[in-house]
Backbone as a ProteinNet text record, in pm:
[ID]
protein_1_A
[PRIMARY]
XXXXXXXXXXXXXXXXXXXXXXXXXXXXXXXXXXXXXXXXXXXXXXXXXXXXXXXXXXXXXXXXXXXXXXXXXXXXXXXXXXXXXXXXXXXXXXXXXXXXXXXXXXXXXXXXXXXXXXXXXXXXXXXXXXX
[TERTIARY]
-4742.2	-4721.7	-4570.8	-4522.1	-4360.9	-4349.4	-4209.1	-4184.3	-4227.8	-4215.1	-4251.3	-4402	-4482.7	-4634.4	-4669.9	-4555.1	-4597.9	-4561.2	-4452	-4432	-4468.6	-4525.8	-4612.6	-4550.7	-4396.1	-4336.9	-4325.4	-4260.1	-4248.5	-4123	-4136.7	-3986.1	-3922.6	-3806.6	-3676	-3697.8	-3688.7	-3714.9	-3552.3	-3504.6	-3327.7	-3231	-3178.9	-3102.9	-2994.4	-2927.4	-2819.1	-2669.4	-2609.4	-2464	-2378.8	-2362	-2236.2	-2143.4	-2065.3	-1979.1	-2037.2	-2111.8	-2185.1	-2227.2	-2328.3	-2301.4	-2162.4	-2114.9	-1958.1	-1896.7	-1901.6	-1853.9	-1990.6	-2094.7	-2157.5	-2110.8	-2093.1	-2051.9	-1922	-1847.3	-1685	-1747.5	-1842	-1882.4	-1993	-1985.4	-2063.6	-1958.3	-1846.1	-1766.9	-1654	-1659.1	-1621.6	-1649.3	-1809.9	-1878.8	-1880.6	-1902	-1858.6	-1755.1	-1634.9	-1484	-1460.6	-1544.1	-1540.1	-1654.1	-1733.4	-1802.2	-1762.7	-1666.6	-1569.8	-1484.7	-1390.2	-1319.1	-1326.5	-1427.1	-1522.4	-1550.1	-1578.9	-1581.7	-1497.5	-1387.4	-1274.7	-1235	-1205.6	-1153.7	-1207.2	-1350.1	-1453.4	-1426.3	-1351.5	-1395.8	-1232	-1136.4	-990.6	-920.5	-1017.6	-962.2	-1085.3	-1014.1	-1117.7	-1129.9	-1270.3	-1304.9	-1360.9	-1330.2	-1333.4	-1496.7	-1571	-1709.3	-1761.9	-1844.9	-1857	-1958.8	-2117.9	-2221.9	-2221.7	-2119.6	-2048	-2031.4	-1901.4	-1880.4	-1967.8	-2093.6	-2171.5	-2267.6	-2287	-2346.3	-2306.3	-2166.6	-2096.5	-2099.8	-2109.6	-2078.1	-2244	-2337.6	-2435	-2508	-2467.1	-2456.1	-2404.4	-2248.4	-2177.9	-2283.7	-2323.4	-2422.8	-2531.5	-2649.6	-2735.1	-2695.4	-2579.7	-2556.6	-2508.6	-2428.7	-2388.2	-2552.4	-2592	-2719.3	-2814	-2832.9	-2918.5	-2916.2	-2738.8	-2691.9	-2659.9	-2727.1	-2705.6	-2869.1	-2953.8	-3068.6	-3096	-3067.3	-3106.2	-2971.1	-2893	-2800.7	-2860.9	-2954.4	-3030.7	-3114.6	-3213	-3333.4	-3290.1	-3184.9	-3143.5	-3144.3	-3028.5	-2997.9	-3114.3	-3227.6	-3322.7	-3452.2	-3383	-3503.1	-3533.6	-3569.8	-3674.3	-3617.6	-3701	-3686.9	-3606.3	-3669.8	-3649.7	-3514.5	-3414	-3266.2	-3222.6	-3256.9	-3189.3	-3176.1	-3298.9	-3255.7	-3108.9	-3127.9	-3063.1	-2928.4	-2899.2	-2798.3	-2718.4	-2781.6	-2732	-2723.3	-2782.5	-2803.9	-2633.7	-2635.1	-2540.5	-2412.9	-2395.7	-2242.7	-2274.9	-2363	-2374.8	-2284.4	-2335	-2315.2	-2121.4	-2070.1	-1929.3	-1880.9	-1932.1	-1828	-1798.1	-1849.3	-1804.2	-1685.9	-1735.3	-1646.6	-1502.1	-1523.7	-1376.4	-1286.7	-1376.7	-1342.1	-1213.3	-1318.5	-1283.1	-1117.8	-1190.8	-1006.8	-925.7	-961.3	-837.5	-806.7	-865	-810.6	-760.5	-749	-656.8	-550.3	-516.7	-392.3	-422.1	-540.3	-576	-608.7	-540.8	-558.5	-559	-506.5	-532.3	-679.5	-768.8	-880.8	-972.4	-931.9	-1020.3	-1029.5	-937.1	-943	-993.8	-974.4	-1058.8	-1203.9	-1261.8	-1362.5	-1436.7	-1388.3	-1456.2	-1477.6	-1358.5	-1384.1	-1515.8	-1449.5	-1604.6	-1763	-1773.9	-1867.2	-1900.7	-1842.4	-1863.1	-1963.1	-1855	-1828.6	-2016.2	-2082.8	-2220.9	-2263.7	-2244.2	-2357.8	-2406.4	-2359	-2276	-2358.2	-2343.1	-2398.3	-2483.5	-2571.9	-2728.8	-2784.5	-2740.2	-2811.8	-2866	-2766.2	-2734	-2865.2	-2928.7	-3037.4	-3169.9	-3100.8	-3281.8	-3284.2	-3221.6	-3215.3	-3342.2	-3419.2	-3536.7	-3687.1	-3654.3	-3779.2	-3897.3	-3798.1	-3931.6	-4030.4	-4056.5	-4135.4	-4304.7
1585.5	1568.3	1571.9	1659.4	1632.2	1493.5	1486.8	1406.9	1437.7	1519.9	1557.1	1548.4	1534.5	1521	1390.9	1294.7	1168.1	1091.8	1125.9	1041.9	1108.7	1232.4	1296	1375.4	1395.2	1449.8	1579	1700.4	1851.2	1837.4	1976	1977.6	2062.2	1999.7	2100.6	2195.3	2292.2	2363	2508.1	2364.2	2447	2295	2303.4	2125	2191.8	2094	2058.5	2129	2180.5	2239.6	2075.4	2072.4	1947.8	1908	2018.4	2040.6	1980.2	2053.7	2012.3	1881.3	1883.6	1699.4	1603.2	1635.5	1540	1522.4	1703.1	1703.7	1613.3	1629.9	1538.6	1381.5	1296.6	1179.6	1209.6	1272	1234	1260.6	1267.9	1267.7	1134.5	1055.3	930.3	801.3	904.6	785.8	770.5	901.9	921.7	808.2	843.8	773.1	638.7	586	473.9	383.8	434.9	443	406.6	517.1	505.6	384.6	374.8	213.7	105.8	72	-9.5	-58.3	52	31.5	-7.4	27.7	46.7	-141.7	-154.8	-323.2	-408.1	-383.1	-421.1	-436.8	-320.3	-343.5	-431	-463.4	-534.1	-645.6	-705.9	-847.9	-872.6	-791.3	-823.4	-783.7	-746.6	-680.3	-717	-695.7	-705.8	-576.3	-509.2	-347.8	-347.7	-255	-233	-240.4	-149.2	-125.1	-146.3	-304.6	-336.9	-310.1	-218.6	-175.6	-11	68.8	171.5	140.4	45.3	-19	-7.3	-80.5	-105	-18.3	112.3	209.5	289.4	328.3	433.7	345.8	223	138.5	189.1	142.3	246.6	380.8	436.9	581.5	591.5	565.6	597.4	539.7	425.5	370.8	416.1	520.3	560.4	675.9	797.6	839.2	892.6	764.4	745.9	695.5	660.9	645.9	767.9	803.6	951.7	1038.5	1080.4	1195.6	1115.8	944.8	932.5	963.7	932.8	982.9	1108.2	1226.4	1361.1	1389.8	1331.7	1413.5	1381.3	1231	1167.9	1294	1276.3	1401.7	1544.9	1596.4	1746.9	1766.2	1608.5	1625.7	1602.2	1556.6	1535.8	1727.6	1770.5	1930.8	1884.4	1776.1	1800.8	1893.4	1888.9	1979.7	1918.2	1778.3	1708.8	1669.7	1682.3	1660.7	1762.1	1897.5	2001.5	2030.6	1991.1	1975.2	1932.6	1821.8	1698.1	1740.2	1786.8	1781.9	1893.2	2005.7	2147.7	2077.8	2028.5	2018.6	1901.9	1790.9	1726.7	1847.6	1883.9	1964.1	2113.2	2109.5	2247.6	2191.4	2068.4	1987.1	1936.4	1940.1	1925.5	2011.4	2151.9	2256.3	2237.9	2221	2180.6	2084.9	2003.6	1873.1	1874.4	1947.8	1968.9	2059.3	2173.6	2269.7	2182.2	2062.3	2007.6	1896.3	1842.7	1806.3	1882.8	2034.4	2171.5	2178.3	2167.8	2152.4	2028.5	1947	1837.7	1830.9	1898.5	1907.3	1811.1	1743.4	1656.4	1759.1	1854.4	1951.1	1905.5	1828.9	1735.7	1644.4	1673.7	1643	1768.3	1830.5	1946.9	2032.8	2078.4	2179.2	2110	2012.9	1957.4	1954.7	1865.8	1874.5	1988.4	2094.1	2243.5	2307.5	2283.3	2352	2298.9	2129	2118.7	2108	2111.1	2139.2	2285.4	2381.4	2501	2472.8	2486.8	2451.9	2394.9	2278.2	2234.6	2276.8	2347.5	2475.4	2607.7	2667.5	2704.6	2672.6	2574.1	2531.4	2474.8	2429.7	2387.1	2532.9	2643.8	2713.9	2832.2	2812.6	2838.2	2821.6	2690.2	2662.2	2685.9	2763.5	2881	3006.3	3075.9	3178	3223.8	3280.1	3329.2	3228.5	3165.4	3091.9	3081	3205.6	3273.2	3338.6	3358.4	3419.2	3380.2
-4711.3	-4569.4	-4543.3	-4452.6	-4391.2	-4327.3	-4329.5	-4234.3	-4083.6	-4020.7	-3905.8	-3881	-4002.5	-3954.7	-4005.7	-4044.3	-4088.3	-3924.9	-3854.4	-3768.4	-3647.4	-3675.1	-3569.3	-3424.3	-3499	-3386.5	-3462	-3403.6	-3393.8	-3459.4	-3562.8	-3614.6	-3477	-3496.9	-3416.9	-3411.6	-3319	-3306.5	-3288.2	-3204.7	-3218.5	-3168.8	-3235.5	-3224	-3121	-3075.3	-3010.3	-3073.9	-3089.3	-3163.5	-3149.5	-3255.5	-3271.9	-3206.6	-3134	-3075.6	-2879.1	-2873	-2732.1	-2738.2	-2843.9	-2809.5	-2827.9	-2890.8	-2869.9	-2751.8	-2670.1	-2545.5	-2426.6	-2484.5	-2425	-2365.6	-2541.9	-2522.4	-2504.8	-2468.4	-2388.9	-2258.3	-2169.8	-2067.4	-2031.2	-2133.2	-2095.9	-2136.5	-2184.6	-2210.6	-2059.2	-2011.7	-1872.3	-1787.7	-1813.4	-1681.3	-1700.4	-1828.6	-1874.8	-1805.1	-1862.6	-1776.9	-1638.2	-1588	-1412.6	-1382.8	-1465.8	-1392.8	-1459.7	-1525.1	-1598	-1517.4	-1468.1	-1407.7	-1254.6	-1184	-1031.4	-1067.2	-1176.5	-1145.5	-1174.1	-1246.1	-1290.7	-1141.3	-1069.8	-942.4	-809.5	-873.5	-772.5	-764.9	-903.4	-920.3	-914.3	-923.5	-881.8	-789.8	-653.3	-566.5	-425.8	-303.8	-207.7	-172.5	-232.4	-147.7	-27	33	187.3	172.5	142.3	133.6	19.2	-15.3	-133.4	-147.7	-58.9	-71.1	-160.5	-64.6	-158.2	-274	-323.3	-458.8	-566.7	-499.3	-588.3	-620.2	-514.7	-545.4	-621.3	-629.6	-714	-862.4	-901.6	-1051.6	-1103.9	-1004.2	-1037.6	-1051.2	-972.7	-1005.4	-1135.5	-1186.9	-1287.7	-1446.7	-1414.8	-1512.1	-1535.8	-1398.1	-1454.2	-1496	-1479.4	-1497.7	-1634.5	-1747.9	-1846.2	-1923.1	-1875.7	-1954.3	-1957.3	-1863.7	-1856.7	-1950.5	-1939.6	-2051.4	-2148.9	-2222.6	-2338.8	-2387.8	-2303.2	-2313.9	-2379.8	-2294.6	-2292.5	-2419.9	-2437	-2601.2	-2700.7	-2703.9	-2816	-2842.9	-2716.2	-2750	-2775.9	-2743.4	-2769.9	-2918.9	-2939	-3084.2	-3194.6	-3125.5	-3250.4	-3238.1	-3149.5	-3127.7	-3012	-2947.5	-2834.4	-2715.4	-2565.6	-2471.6	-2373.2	-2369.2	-2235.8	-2187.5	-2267.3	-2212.4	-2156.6	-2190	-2128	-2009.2	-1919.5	-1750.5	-1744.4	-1736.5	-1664.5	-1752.4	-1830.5	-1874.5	-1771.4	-1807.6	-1723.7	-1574.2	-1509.3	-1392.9	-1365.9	-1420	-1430.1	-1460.3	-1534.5	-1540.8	-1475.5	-1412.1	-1262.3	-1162.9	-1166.1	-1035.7	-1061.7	-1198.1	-1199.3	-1180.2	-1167.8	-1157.3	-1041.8	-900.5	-786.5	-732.7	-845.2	-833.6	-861.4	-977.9	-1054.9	-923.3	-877.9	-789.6	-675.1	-579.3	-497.5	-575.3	-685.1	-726.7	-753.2	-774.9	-842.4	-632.7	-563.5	-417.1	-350.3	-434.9	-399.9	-463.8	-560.5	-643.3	-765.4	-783.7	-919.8	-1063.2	-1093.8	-1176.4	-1302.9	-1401.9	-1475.5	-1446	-1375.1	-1365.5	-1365.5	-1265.6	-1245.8	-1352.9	-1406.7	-1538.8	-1655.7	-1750.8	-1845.1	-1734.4	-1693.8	-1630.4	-1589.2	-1538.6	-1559.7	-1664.5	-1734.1	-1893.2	-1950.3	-2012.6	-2008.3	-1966.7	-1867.9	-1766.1	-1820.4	-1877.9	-1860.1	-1999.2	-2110.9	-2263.6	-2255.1	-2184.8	-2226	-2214.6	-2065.3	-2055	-2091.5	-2177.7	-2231.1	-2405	-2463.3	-2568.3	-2563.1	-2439.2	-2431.8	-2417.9	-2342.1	-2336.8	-2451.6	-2536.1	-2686.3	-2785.3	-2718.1	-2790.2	-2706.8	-2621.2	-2528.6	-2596.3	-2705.9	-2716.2	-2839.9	-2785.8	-2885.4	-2809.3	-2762	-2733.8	-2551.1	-2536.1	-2423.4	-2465.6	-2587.6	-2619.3	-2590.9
[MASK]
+++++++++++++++++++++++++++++++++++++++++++++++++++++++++++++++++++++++++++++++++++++++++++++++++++++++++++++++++++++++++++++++++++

């Protein structure tokens, strides 16, 4: 019996590239960061809109959890991270866009690059399997 038919899951089918997941977790260590700091500032500062506040510390948290989710499952073969992952760094290329138009370019360019770079290497692991 394999391992894969002892614990009854599917072998891999196409794993995750090493590289993409790393750039993964520097994107949960991001988000990490930004809800670290979003409360750092909560609890030493009076914010104007502390309903906002507390929406963006969460956002950033389910957010950092999501894509620790979906890098777990990529990296073990499964399917189910690959949405949410692509969809999450679709959604940065915009973002980065709007800080490369504020002059935050030291944000925007790492952040697009990698934004690009996952997508890029998740999709890496669609290749052969429309079949």
């Amino acid at each position: 019996m394999t391992p894969s038919e002892s614990t009854g899951r599917r072998p891999p089918s196409a794993t995750l590239p090493r590289w993409t997941a790393a750039l993964l977790g520097v994107e949960v260590l991001a988000l990490l960061v930004l809800a670290f700091s979003f409360i750092y500032f909560l609890l030493t500062g009076s914010p104007r809109h502390l309903a906002a506040a507390l929406f963006e510390i969460a956002l950033f948290l389910a957010g950092a959890v999501g894509l620790m989710a979906a890098t777990k499952g990529m990296r073990e073969g499964r399917h189910f991270g690959r949405s949410p992952a692509i969809v999450a760094n679709i959604i940065a290329i915009p973002v980065a866009y709007s800080q490369g138009q504020a002059g935050n370019f030291w944000i925007a360019i790492p952040l697009a690059l990698i934004a690009v770079a996952i997508i890029l290497g998740i999709s890496s692991t669609l290749r052969g399997e429309s079949k």
